[in-house]
Backbone as XML, in Angstrom:
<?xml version="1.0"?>
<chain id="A" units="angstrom">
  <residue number="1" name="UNK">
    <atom name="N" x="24.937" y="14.604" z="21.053"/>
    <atom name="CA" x="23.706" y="13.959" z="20.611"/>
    <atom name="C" x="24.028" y="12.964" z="19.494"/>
  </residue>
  <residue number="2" name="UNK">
    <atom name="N" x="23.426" y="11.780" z="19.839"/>
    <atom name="CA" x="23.903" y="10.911" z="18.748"/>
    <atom name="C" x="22.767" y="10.968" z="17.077"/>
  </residue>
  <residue number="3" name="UNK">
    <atom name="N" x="23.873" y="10.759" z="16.150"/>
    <atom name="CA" x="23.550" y="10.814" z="14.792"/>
    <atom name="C" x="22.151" y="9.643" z="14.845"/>
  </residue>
  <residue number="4" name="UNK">
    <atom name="N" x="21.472" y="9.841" z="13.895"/>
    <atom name="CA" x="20.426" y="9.151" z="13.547"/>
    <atom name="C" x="20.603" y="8.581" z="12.333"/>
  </residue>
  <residue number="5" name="UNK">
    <atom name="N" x="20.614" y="6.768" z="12.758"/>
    <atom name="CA" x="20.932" y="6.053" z="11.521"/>
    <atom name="C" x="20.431" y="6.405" z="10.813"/>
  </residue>
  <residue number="6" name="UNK">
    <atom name="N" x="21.052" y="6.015" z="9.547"/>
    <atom name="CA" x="20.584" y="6.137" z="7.824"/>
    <atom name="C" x="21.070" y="4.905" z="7.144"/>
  </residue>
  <residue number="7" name="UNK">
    <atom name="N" x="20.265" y="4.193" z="6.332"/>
    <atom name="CA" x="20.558" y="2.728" z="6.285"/>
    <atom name="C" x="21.237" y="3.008" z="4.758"/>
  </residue>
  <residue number="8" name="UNK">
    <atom name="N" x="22.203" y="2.263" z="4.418"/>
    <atom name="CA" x="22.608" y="2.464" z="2.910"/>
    <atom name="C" x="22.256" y="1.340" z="2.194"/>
  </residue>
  <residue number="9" name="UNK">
    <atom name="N" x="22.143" y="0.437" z="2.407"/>
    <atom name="CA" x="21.789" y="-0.846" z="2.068"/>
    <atom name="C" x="20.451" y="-1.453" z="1.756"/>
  </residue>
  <residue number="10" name="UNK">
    <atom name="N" x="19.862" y="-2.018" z="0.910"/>
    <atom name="CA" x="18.727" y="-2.066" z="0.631"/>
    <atom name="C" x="18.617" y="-3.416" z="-0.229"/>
  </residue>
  <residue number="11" name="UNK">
    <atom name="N" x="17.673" y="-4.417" z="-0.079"/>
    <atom name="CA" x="18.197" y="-5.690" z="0.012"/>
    <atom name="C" x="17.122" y="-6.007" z="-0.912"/>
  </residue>
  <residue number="12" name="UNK">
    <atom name="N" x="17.112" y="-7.182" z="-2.340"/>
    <atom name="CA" x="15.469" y="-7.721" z="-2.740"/>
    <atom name="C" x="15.902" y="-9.044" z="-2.853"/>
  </residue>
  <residue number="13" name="UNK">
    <atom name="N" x="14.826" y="-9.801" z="-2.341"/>
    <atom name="CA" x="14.894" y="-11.550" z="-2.809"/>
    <atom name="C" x="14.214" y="-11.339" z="-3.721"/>
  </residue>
  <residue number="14" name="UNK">
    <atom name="N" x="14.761" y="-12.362" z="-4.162"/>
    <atom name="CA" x="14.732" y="-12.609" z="-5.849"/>
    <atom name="C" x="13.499" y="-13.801" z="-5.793"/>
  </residue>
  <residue number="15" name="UNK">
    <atom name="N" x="13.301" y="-14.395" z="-4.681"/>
    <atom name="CA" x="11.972" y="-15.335" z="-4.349"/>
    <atom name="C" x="10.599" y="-14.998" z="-3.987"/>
  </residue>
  <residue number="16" name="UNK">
    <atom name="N" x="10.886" y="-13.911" z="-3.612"/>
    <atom name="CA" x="9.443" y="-13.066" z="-2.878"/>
    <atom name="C" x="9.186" y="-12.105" z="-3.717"/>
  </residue>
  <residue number="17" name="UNK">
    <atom name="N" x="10.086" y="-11.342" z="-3.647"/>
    <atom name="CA" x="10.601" y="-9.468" z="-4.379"/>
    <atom name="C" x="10.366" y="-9.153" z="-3.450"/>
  </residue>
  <residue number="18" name="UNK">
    <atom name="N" x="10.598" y="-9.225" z="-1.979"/>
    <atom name="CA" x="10.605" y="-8.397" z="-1.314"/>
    <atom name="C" x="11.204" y="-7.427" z="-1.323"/>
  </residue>
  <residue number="19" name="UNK">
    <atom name="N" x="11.427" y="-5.784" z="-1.435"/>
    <atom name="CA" x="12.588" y="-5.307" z="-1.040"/>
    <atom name="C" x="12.359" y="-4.871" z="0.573"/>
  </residue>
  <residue number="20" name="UNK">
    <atom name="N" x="13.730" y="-4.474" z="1.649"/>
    <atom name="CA" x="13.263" y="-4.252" z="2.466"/>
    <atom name="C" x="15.094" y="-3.607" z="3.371"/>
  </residue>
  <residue number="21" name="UNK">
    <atom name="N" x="15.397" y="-3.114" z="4.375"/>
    <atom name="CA" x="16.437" y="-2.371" z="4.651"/>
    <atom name="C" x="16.390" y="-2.407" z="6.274"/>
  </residue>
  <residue number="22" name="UNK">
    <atom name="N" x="17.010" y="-1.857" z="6.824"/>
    <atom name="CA" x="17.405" y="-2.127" z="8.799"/>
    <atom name="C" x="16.817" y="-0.511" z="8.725"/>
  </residue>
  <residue number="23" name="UNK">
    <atom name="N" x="16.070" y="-0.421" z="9.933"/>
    <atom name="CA" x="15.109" y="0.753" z="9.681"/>
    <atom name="C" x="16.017" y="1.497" z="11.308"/>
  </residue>
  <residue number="24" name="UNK">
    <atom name="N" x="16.796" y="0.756" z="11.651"/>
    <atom name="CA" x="17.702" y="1.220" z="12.429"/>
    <atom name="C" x="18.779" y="0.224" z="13.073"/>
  </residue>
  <residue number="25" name="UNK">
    <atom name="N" x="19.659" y="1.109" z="13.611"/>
    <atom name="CA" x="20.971" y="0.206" z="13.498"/>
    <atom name="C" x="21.170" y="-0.878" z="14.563"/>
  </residue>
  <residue number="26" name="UNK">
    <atom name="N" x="21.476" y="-2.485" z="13.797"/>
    <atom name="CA" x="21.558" y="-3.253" z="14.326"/>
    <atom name="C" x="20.211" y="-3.897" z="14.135"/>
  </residue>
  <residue number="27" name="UNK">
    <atom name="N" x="19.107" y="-3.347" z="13.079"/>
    <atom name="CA" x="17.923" y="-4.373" z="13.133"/>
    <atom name="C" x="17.595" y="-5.393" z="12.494"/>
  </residue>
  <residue number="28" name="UNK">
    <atom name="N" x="17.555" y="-6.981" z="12.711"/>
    <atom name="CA" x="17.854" y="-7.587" z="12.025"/>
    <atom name="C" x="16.374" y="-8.097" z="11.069"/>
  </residue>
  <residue number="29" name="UNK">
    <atom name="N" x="16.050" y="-7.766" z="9.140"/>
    <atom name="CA" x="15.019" y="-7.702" z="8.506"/>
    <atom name="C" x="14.971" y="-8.860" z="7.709"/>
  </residue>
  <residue number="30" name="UNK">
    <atom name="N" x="13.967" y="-9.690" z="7.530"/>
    <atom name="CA" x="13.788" y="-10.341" z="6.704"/>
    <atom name="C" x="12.618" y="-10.702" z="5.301"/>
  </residue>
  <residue number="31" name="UNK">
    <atom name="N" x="13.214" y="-11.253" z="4.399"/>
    <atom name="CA" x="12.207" y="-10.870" z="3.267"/>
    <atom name="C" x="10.765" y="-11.850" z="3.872"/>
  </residue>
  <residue number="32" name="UNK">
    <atom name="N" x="9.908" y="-11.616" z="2.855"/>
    <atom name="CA" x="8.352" y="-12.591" z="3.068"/>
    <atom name="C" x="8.363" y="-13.973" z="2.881"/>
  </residue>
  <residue number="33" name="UNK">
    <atom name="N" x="9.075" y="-14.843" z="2.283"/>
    <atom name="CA" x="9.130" y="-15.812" z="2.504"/>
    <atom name="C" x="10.248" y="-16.436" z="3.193"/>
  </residue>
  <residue number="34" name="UNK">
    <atom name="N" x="10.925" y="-16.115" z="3.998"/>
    <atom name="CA" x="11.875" y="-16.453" z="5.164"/>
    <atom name="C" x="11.242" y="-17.275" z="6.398"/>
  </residue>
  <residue number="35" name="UNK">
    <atom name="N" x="10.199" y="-17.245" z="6.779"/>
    <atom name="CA" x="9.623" y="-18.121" z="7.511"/>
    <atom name="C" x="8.346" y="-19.330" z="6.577"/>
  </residue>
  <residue number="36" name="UNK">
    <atom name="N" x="8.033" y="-18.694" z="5.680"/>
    <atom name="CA" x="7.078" y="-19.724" z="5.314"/>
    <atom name="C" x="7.393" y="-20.655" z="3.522"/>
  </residue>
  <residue number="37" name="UNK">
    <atom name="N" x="9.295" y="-21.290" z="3.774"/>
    <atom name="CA" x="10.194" y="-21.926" z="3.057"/>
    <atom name="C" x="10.071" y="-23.266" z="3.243"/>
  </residue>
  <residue number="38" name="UNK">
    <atom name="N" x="9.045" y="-23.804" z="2.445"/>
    <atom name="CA" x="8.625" y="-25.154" z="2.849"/>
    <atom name="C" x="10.129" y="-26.186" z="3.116"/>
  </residue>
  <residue number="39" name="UNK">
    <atom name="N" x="10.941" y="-26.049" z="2.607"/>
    <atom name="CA" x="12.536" y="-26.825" z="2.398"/>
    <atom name="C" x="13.219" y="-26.078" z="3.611"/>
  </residue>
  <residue number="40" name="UNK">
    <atom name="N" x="13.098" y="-24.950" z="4.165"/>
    <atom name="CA" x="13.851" y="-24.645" z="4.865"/>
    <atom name="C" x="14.926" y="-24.218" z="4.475"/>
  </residue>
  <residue number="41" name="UNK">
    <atom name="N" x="14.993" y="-23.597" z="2.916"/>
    <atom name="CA" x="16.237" y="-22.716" z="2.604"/>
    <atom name="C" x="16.443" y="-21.259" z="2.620"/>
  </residue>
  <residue number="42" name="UNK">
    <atom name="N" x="15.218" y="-20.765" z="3.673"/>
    <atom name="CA" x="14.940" y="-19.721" z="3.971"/>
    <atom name="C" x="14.767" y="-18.422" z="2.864"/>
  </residue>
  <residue number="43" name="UNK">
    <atom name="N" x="14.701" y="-17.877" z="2.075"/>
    <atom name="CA" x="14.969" y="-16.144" z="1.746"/>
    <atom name="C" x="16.141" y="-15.779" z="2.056"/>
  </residue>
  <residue number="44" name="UNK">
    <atom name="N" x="15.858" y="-14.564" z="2.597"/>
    <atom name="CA" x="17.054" y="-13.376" z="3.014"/>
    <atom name="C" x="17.077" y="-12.968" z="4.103"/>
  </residue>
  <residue number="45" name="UNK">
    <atom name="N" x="18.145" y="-12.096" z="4.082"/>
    <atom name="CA" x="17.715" y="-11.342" z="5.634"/>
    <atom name="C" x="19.056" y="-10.333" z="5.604"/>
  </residue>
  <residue number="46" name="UNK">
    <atom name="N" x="18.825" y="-9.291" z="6.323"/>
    <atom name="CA" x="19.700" y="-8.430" z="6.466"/>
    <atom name="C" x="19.544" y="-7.527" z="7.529"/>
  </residue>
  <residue number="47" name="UNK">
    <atom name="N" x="21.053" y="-7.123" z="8.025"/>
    <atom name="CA" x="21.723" y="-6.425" z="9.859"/>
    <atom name="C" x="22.379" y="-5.695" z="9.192"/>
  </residue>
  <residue number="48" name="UNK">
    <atom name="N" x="22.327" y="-4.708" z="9.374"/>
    <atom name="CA" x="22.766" y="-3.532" z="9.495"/>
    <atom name="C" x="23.379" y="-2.479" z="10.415"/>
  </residue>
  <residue number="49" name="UNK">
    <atom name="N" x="24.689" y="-1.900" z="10.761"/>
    <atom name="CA" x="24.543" y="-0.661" z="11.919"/>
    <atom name="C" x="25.742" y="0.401" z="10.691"/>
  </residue>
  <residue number="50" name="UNK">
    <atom name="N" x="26.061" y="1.348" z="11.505"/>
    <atom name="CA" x="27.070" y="2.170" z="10.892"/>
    <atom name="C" x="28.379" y="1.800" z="10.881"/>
  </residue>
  <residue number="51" name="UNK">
    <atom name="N" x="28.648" y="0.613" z="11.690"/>
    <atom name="CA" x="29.874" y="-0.033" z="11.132"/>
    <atom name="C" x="30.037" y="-1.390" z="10.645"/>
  </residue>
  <residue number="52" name="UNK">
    <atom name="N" x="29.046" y="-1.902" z="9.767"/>
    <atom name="CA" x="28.696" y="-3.125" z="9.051"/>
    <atom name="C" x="27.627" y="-3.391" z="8.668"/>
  </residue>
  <residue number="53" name="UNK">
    <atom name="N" x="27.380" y="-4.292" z="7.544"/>
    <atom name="CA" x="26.197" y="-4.600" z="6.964"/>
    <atom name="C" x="26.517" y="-6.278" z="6.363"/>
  </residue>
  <residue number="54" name="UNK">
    <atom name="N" x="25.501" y="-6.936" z="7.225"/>
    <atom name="CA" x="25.630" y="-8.540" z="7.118"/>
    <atom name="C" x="24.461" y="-8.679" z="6.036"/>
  </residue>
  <residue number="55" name="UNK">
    <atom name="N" x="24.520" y="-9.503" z="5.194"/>
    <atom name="CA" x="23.804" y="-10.070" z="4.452"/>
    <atom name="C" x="23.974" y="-11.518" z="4.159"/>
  </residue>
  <residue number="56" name="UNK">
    <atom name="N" x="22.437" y="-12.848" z="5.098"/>
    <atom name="CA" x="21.986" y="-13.645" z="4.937"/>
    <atom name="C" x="21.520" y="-13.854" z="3.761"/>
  </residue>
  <residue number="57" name="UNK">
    <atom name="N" x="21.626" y="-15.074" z="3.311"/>
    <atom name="CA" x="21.070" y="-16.089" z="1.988"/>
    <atom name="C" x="21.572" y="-16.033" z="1.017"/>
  </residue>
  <residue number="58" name="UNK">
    <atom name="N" x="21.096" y="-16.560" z="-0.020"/>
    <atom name="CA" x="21.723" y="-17.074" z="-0.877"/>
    <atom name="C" x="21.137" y="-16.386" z="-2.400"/>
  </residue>
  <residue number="59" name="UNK">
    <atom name="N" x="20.072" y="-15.976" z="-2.613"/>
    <atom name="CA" x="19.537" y="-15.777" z="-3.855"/>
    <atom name="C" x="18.753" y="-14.143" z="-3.266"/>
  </residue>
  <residue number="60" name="UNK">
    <atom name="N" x="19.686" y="-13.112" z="-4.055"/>
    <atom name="CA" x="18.780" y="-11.959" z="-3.122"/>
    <atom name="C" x="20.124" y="-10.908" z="-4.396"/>
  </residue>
  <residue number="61" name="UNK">
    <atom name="N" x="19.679" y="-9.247" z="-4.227"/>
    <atom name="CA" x="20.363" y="-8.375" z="-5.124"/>
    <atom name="C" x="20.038" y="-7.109" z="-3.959"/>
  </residue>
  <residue number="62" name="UNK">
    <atom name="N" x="21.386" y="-6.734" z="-4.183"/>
    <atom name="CA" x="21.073" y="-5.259" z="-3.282"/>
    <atom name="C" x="21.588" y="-3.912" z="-4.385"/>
  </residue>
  <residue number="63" name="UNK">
    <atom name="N" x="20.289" y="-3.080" z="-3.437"/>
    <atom name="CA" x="20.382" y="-1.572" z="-4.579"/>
    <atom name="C" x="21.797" y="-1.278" z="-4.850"/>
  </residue>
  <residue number="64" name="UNK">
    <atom name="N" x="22.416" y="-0.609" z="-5.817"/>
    <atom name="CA" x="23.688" y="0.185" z="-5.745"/>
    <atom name="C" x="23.625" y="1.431" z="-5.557"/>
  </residue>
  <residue number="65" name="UNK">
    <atom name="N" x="24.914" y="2.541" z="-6.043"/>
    <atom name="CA" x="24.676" y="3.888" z="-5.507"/>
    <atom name="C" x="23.450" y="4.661" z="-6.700"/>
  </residue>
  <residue number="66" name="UNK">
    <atom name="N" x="23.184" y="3.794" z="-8.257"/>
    <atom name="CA" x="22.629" y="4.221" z="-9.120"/>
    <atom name="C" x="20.984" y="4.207" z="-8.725"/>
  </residue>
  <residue number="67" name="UNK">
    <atom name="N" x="20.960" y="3.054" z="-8.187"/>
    <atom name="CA" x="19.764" y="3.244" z="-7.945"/>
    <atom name="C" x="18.874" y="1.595" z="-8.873"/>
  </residue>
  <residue number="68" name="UNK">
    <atom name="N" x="19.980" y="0.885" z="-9.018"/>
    <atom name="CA" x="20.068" y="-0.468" z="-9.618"/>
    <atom name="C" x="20.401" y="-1.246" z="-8.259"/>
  </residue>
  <residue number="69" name="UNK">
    <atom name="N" x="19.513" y="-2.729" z="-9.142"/>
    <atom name="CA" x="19.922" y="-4.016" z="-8.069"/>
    <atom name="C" x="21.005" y="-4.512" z="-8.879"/>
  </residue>
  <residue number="70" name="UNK">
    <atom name="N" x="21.852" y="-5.487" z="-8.208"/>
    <atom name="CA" x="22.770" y="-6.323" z="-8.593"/>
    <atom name="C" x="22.965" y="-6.850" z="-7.858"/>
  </residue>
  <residue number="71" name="UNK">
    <atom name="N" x="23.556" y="-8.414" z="-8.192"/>
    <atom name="CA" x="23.814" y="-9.810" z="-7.374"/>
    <atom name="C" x="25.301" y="-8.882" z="-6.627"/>
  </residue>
  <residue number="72" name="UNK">
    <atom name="N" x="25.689" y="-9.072" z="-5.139"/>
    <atom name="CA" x="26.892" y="-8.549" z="-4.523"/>
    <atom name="C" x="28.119" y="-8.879" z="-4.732"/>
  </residue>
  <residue number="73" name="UNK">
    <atom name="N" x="29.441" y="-9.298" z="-4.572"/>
    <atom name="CA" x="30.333" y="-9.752" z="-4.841"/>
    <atom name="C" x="30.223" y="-10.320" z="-2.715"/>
  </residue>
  <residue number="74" name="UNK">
    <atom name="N" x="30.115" y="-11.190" z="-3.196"/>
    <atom name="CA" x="30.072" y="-11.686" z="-1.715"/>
    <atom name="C" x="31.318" y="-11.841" z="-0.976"/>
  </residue>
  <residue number="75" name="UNK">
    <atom name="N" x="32.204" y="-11.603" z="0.306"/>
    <atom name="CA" x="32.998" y="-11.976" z="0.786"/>
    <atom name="C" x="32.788" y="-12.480" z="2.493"/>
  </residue>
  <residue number="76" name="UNK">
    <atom name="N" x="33.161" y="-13.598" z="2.795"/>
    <atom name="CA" x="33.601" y="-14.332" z="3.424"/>
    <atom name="C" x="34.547" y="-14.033" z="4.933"/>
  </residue>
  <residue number="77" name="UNK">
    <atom name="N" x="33.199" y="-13.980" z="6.140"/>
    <atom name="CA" x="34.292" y="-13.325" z="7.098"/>
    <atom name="C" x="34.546" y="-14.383" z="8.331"/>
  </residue>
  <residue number="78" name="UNK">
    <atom name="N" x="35.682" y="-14.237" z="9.140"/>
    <atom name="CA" x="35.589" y="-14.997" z="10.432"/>
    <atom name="C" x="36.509" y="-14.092" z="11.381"/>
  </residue>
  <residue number="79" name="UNK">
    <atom name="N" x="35.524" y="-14.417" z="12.656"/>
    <atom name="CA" x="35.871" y="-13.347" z="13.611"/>
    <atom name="C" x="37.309" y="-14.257" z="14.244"/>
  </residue>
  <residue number="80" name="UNK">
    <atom name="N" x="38.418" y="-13.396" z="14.348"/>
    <atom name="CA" x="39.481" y="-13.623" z="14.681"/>
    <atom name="C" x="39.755" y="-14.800" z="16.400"/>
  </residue>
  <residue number="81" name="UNK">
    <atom name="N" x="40.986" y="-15.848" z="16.315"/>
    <atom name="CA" x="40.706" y="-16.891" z="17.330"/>
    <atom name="C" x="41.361" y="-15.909" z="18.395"/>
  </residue>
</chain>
């Protein structure tokens, strides 16, 4: 029987305050002003499963294990040629 996700990740724009998390794995969430960004620099957004957690945009803080937000240490991926 398969395990039942549990999301660890928990995401806030810093433009909306949305906070908001993948309510199961692989769902892709976005904050409240992600569609209605008059410039088109969108919010946030965040994917999630049990073997990765993507995080879209640019101005956003995710919970830690304390129970605090903080800006991420962002790193930089590309899927192999």
């Amino acid at each position: 029987m398969a395990k039942e996700f549990e999301h660890k990740t928990e995401m806030r724009c810093n433009k909306c305050g949305s906070v908001f998390w993948s309510r199961y794995s692989g769902e892709f969430r976005v904050c409240a002003c992600w569609h209605t960004s008059p410039n088109g620099d969108g919010g946030c957004a965040i994917d999630e499963t049990e073997h990765y957690c993507r995080w879209i945009g640019s101005d956003f803080e995710i919970r830690n294990t304390k129970g605090e937000f903080h800006v991420p240490k962002l790193v930089a991926l590309r899927e192999k040629d």
